[in-house]
C-alpha positions as CSV (number, residue, x, y, z in Angstrom):
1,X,-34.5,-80.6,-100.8
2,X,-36.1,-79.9,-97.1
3,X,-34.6,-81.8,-94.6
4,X,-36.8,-84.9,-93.4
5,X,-38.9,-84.4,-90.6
6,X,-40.3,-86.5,-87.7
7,X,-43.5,-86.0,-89.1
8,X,-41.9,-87.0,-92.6
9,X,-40.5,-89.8,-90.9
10,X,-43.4,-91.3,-89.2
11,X,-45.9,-90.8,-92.2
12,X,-42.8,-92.9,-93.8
13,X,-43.3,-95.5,-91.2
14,X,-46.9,-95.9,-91.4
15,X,-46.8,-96.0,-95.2
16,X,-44.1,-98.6,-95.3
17,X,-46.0,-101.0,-92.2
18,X,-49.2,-100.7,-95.1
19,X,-47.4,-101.2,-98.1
20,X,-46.0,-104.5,-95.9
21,X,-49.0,-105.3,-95.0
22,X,-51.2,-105.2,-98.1
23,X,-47.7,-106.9,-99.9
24,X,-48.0,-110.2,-97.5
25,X,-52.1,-110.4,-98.1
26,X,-51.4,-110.0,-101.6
27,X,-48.1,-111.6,-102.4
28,X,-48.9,-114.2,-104.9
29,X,-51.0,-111.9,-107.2
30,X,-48.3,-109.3,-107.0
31,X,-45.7,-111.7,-107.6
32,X,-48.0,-113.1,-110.8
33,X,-48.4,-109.6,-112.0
34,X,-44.8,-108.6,-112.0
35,X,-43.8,-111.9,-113.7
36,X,-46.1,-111.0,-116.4
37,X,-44.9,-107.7,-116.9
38,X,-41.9,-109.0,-117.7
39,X,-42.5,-111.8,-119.6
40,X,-43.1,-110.0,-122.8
41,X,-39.4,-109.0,-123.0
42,X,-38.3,-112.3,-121.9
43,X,-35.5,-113.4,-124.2
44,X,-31.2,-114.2,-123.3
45,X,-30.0,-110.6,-123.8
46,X,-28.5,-108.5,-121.1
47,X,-27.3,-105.7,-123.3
48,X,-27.7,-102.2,-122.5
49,X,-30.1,-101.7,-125.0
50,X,-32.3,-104.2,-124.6
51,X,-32.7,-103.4,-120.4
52,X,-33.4,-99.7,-121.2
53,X,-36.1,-101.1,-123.1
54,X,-37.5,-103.3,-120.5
55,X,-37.2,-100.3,-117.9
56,X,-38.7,-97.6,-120.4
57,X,-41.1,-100.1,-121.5
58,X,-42.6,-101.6,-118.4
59,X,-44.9,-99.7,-115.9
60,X,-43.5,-99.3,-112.0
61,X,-40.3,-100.7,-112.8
62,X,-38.0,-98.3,-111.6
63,X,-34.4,-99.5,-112.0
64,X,-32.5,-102.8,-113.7
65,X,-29.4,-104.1,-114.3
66,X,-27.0,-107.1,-114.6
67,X,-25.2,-108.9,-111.6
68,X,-23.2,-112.2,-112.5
69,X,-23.0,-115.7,-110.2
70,X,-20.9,-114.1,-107.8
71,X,-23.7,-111.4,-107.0
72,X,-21.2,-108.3,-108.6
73,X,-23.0,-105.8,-110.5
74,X,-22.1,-106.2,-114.2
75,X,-24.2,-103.4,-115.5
76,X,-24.7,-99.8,-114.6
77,X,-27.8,-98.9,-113.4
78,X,-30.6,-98.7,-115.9
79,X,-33.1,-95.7,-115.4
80,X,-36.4,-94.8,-117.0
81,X,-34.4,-91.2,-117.8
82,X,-31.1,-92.6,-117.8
83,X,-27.9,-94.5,-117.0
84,X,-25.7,-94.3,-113.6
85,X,-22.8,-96.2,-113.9
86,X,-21.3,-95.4,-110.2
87,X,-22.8,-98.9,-109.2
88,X,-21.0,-101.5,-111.4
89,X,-18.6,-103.4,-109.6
90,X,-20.9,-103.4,-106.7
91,X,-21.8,-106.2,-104.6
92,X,-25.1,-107.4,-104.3
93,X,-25.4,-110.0,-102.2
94,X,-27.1,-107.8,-99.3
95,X,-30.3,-107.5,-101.0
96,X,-30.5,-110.9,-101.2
97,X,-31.4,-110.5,-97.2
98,X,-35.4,-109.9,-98.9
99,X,-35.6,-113.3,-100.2
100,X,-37.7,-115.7,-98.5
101,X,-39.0,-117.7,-101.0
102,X,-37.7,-119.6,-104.3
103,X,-40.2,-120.9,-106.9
104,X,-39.4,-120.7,-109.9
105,X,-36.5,-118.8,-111.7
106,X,-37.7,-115.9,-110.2
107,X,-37.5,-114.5,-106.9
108,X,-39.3,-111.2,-105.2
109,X,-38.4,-109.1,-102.3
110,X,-40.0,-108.1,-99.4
111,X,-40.4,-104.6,-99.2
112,X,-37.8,-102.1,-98.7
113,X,-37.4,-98.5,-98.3
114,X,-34.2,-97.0,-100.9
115,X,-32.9,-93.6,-99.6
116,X,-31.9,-92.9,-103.3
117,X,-35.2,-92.8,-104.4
118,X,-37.5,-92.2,-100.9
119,X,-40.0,-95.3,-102.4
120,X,-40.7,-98.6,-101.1
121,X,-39.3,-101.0,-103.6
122,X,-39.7,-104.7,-104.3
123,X,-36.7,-106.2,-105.9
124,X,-37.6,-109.1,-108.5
125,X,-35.2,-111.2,-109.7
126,X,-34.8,-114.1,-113.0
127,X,-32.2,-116.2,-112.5
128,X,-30.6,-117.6,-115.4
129,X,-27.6,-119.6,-116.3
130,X,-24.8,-117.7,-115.1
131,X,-26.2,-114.6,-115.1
132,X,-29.4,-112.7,-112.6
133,X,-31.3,-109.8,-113.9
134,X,-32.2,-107.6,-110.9
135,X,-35.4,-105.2,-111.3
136,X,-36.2,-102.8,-108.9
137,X,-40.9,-101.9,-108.8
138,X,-42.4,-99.0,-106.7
139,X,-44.7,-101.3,-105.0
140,X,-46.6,-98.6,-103.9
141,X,-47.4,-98.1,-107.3
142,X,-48.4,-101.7,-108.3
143,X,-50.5,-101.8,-105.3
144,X,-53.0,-98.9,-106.7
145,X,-52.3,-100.0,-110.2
146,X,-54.3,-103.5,-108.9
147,X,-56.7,-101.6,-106.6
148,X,-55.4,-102.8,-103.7
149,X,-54.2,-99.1,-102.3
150,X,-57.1,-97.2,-100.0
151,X,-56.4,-93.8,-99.0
């Protein structure tokens, strides 16, 4: 891979201050759309095999996986091509930083860039009993999915 360049760099900027930008005009009908998305798989199991078939089955979500009530990662991390297991053990209370709002059981992130990956993410989370799923979207993608991304 090339290294990064300024002109990588600030491209990245300016994608990430409109990505922001259409994400706080839009928030709510993002928010909705993600929900639903997930909703059809909505059910209390956190095994391995039923979040690889939430990732493969649901568009723009990118990664998943289990933390418990003390924000440590209880799962690995759940791919659309595989499984990374480097991250269990983990804690997770840093991401937490992108919540600003609680509704519901579920929570969504502002934006944020992930190295890993070079996309802007959103982070949703459902809360449950003693346990919070964490899912990982390329807004970018969600945004021209809904026809709110102009070139």
């Amino acid at each position: 891979m090339a290294p990064e360049t300024q002109k990588d760099r600030t491209l990245n900027q300016e994608e990430l201050e409109k990505i922001e930008e259409l994400y706080c005009h839009n928030r709510e009908k993002l928010r909705k759309y993600l929900i639903d998305l997930l909703k059809s798989h909505e059910k209390e199991d956190y095994s391995i095999e039923a979040l690889k078939k939430v990732v493969r089955e649901t568009p723009h979500l990118m990664v998943a996986y289990v933390v418990n009530d003390d924000c440590i990662q209880e799962s690995p991390n759940i791919y659309k091509d595989g499984i990374k297991e480097e991250k269990v053990g983990l804690n997770r209370r840093p991401f937490l930083r992108y919540i600003t709002t609680k509704r519901d059981r579920y929570f969504l992130s502002d934006p944020y860039y992930n190295e890993a990956s070079g996309k802007v993410y959103v982070l949703l989370y459902e809360e449950h009993d003693n346990k919070m799923l964490f899912f990982n979207f390329d807004i970018k993608a969600v945004l021209i999915e809904l026809g709110l991304w102009e070139d």
